[in-house]
C-alpha positions as CSV (number, residue, x, y, z in Angstrom):
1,X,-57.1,65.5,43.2
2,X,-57.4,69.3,44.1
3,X,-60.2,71.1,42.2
4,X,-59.4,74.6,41.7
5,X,-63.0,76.8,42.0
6,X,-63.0,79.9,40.3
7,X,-63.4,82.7,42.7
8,X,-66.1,84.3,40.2
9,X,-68.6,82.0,41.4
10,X,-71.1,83.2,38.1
11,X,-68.1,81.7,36.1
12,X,-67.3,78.1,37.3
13,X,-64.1,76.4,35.7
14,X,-62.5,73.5,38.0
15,X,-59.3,72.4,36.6
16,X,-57.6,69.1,38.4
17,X,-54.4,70.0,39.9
18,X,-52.4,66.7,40.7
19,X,-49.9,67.5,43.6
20,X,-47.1,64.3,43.3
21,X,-48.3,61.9,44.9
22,X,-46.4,57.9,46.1
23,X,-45.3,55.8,42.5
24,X,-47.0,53.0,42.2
25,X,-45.5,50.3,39.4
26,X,-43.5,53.1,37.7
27,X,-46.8,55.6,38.0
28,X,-47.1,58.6,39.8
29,X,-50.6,58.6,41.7
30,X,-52.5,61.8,42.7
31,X,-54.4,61.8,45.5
32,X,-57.6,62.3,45.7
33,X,-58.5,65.9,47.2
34,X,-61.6,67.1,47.7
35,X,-62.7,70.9,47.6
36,X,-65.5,71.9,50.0
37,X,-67.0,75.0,48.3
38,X,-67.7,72.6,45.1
39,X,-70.7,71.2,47.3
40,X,-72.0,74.6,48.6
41,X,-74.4,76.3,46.9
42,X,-72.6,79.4,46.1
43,X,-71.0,76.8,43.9
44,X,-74.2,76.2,42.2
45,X,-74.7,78.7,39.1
46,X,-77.9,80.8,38.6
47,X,-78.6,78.8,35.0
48,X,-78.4,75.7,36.6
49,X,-80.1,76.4,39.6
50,X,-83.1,77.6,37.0
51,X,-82.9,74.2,35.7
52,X,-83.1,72.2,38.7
53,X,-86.3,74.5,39.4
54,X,-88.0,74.0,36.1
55,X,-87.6,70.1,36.0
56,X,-88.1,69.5,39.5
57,X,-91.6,71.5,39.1
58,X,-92.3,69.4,35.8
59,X,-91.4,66.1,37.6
60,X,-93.6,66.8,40.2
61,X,-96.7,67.3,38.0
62,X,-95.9,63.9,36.2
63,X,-97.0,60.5,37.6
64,X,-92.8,58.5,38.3
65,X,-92.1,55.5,36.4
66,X,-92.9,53.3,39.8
67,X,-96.8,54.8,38.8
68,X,-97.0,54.1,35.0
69,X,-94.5,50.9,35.3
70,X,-91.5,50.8,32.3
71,X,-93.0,49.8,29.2
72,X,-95.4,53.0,29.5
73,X,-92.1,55.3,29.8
74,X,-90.7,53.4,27.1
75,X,-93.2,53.8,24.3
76,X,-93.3,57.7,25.6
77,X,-89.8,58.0,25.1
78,X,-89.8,56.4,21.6
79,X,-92.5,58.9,20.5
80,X,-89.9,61.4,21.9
81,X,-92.1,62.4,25.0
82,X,-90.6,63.3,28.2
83,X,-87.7,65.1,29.6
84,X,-85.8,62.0,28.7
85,X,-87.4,61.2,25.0
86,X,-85.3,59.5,22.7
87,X,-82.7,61.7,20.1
88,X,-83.6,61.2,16.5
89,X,-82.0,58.9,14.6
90,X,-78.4,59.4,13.1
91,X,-78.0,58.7,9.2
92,X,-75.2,57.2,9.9
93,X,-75.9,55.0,12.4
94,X,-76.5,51.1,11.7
95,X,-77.3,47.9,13.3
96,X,-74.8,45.3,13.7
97,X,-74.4,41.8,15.6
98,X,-72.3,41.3,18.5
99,X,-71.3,36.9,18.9
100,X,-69.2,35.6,21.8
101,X,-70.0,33.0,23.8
102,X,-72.6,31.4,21.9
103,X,-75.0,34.0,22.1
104,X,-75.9,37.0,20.0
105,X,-76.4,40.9,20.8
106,X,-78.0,44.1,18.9
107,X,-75.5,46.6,18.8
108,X,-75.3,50.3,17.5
109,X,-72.9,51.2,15.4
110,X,-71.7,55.2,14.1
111,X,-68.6,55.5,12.6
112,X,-67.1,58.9,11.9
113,X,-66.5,60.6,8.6
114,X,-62.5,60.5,9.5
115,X,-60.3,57.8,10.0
116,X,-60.8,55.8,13.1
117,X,-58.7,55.8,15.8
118,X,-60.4,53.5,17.9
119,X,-63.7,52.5,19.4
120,X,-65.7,53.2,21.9
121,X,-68.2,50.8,23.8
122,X,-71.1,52.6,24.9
123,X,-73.3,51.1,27.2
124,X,-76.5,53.4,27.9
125,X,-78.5,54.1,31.1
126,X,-81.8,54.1,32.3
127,X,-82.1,52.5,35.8
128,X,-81.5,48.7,34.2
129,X,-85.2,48.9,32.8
130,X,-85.2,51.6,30.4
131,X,-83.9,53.4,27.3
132,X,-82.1,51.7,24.2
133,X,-78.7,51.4,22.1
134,X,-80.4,54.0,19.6
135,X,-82.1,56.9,21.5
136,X,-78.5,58.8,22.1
137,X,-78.0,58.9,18.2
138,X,-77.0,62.4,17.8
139,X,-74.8,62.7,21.1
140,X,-73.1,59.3,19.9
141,X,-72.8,60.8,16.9
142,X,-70.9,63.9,18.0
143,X,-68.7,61.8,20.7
144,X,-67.2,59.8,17.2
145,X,-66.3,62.7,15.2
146,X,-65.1,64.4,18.6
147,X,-62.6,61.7,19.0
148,X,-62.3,60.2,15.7
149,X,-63.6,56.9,17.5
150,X,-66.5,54.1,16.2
151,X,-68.9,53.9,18.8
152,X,-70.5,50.4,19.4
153,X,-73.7,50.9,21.8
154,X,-75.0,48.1,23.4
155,X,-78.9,46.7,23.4
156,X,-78.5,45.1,26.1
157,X,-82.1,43.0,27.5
158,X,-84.0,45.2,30.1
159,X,-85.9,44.0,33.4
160,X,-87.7,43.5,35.0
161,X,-88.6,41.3,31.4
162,X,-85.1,40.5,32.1
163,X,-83.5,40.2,35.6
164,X,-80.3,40.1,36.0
165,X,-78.1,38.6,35.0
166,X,-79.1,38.7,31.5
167,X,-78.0,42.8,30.9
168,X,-74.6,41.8,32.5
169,X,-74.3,38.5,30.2
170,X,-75.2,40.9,26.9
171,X,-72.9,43.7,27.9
172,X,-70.1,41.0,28.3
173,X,-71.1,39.8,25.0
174,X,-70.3,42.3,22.9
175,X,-67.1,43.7,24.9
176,X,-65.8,40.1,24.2
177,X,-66.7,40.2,20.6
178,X,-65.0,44.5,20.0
179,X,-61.9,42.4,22.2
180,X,-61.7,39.9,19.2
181,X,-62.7,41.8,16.3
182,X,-62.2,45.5,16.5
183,X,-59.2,45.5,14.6
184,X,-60.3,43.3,11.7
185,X,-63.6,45.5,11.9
186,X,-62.7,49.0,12.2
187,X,-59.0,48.7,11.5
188,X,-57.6,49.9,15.1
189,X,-57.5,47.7,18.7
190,X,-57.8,50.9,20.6
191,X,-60.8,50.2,22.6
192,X,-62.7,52.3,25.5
193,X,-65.7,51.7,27.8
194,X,-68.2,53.9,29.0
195,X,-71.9,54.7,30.3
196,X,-74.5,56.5,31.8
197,X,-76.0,55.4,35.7
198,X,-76.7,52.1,35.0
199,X,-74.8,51.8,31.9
200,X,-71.9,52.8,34.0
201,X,-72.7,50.4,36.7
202,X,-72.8,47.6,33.8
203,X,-69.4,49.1,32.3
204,X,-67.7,48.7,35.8
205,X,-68.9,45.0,35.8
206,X,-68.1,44.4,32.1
207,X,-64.4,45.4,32.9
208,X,-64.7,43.4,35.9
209,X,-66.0,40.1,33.8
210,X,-63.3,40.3,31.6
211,X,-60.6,40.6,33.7
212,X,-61.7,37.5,36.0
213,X,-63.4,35.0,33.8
214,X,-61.5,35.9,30.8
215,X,-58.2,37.6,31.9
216,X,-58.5,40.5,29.7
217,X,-58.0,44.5,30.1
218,X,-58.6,45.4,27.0
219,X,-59.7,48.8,27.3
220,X,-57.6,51.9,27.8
221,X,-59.6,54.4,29.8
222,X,-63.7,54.2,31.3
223,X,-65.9,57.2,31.1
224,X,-68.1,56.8,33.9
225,X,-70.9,59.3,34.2
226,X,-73.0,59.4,37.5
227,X,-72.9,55.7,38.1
228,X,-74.5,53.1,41.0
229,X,-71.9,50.8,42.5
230,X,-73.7,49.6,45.2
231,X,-77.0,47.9,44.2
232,X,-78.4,47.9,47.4
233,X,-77.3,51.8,48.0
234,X,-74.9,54.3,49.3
235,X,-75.1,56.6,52.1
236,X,-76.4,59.5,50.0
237,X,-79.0,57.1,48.4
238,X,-80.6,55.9,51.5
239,X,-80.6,59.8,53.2
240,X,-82.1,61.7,50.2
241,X,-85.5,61.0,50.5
242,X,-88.3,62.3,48.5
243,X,-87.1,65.3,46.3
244,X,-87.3,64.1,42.9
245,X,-84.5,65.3,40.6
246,X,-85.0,62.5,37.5
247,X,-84.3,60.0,40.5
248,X,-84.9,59.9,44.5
249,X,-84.8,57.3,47.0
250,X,-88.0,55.6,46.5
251,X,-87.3,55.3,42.7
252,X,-83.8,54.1,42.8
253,X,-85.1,50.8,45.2
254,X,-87.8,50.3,42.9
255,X,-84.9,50.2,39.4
256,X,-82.7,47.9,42.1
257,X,-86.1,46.0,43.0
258,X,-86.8,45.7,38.7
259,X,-83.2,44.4,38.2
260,X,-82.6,42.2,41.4
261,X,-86.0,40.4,42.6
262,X,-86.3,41.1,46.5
263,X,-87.5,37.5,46.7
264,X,-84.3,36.4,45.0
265,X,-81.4,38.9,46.2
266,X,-81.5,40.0,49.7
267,X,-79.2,42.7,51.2
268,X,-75.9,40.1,50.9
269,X,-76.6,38.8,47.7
270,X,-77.2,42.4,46.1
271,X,-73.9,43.6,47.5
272,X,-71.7,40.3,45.9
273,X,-68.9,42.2,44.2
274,X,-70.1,40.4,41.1
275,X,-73.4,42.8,41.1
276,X,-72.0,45.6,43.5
277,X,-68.9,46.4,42.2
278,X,-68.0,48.3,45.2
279,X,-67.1,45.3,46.6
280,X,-65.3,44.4,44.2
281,X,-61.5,44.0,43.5
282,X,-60.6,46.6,41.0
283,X,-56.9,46.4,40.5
284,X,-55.5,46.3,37.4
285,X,-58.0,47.8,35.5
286,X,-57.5,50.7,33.3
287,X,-57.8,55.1,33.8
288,X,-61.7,56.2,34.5
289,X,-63.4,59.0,34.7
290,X,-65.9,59.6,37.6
291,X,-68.5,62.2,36.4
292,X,-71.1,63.6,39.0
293,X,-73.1,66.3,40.0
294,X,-73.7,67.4,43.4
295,X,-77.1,67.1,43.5
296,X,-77.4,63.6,42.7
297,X,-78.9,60.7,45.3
298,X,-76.0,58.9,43.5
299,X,-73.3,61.0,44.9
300,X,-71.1,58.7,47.2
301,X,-71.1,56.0,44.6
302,X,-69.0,58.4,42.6
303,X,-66.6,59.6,45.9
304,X,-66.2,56.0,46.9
305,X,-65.5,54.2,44.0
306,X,-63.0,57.3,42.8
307,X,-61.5,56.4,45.8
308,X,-61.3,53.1,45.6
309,X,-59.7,53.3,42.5
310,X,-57.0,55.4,43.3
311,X,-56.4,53.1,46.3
312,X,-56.7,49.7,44.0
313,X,-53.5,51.7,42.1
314,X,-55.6,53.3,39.2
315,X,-55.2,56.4,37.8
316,X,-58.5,58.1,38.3
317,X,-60.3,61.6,37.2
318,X,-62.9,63.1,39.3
319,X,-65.1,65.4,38.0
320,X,-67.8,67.3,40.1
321,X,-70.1,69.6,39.1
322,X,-71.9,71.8,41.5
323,X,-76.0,71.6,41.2
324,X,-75.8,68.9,38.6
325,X,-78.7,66.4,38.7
326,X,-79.1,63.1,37.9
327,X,-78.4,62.8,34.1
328,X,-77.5,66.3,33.6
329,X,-75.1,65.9,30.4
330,X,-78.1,64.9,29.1
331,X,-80.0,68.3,29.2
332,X,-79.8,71.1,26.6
333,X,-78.9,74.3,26.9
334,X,-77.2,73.5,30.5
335,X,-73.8,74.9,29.9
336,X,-72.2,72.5,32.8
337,X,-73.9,69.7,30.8
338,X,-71.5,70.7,27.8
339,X,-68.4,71.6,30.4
340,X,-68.3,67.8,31.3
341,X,-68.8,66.2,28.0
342,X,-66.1,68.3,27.0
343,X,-64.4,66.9,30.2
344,X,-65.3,63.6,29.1
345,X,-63.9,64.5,25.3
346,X,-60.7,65.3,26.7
347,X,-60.0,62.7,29.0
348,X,-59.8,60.0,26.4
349,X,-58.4,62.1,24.0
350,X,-55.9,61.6,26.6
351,X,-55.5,58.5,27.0
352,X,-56.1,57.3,23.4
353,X,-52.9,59.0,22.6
354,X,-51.1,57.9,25.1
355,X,-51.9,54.8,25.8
């Protein structure tokens, strides 16, 4: 993938260009280009820059969640405290139950004014220990009539209360109950997966689940947004150091150390394509969307697995946003926080008509 940079660098617009690339099963593949000057900063606009300033100076006069521990940041975030806080409540967002397996999982539902035209499986971040199915409300809210979609967030159990497995087995829950009851529910079968950091990482391995245990693909296209795909870390993890932009090295081992007990997962263990999905084999599974900014400790998680989906024969979108931070799309008033939910808007508009 070639991204074109506007040579007005106050007036960034990348558009993929997709030069033909060798058919696979039918398909023609892109490759996947990278553009140097997206990583400069030259590339990085003065409003975003000012952003990265002001949180960065607000970060560092706040004690980290390794200081105050999770369930602190979580009751902050619930009285809507923070950079993070929770979004209000939606009116027309409900509980439901999802039921597979045997077991039972909370789940968010919103449902658009409009016919629905399929559904979307949300599954939300927070480093594995924090946030909840109903603190993106309003930006669920907007993605349904946006797309004309049901949204179904999950409320998955967080560590380190609950280690893993148990957010992997709820996430798998409640794609396996959308597979078998979306269309009697919401009256369409057109489903679609997606998440935040760790929600992406637990997307990835939901996919993954369902095509080995259960042989299903069910979904049509992944919205991946600034994921972790290797739970024991990538390059740009180990080598960013201090600098805290919402996460640094320090606090991403201490999320991995929540989630995956050092006592219990060692280096191999942590890297087992069923937790790393890196490592994992991801043929056969359907179009995604890599979102990430440039100035994430996350980075090469995005440029590897982007890669190693095209490679794996899947059609892949990579979107990069100069000066982005970790969960930047999650900021107001950040205009390449709206570019890339846009992005993400479009891409499985896409694909749900497509498809």
């Amino acid at each position: 993938m070639i991204l074109k940079l506007d040579s007005d660098l106050n007036k960034k617009h990348f558009q993929p260009s997709f030069p033909q690339g060798p058919k696979t099963e039918n398909r023609t593949m892109p490759p996947l280009l990278l553009d140097p000057a997206l990583f400069t900063e030259n590339a990085i606009t003065a409003d975003t820059a000012a952003m990265t300033e002001k949180i960065e100076m607000l970060l560092a006069s706040v004690p980290s969640v390794m200081e105050v521990g999770a369930p602190l940041v979580r009751e902050r975030r619930k009285e809507k405290q923070g950079l993070l806080a929770d979004e209000p409540h939606h009116e027309d967002a409900r509980w439901g139950e999802a039921a597979a397996m045997g077991q039972t999982v909370p789940v968010r539902i919103i449902q658009p004014q409009a016919d629905i035209t399929g559904v979307y499986l949300h599954i939300h971040g927070g480093g594995h220990t924090l946030g909840s199915a109903d603190a993106q409300d309003q930006s669920l809210a907007h993605f349904a009539a946006a797309l004309g979609v049901a949204v179904v967030s999950v409320e998955y159990r967080l560590a380190p209360e609950n280690p893993w497995p148990a957010p992997a087995d709820d996430c798998e829950v409640a794609a396996l109950w959308l597979t078998h009851h979306a269309k009697a529910l919401f009256g369409t079968d057109s489903l679609f997966i997606g998440g935040e950091s760790a929600g992406a990482h637990l997307a990835l391995v939901t996919m993954l689940r369902l095509k080995t245990r259960h042989q299903l693909t069910p979904f049509r296209a992944a919205n991946l947004v600034y994921g972790v795909y290797d739970m024991n870390g990538t390059p740009s993890v180990h080598t960013w150091g201090e600098r805290n932009l919402v996460i640094n090295t320090p606090i991403i081992q201490w999320f991995c150390d929540q989630l995956l007990p050092p006592d219990q997962f060692d280096v191999g263990r942590r890297r087992h394509p069923d937790i790393s999905p890196l490592y994992a084999d991801v043929k056969g599974l359907c179009p995604a969307l890599f979102t990430i900014g440039t100035l994430d400790p996350l980075l090469d998680d995005s440029l590897l697995m982007s890669a190693k989906w095209v490679v794996a024969g899947n059609g892949a979108e990579l979107a990069i946003y100069p000066g982005g931070i970790h969960a930047f799309t999650m900021l107001k008033d950040l205009p390449i926080a709206e570019e890339a939910k846009g992005r993400m808007i479009d891409f499985l508009q896409k694909h749900k008509s497509t498809s």
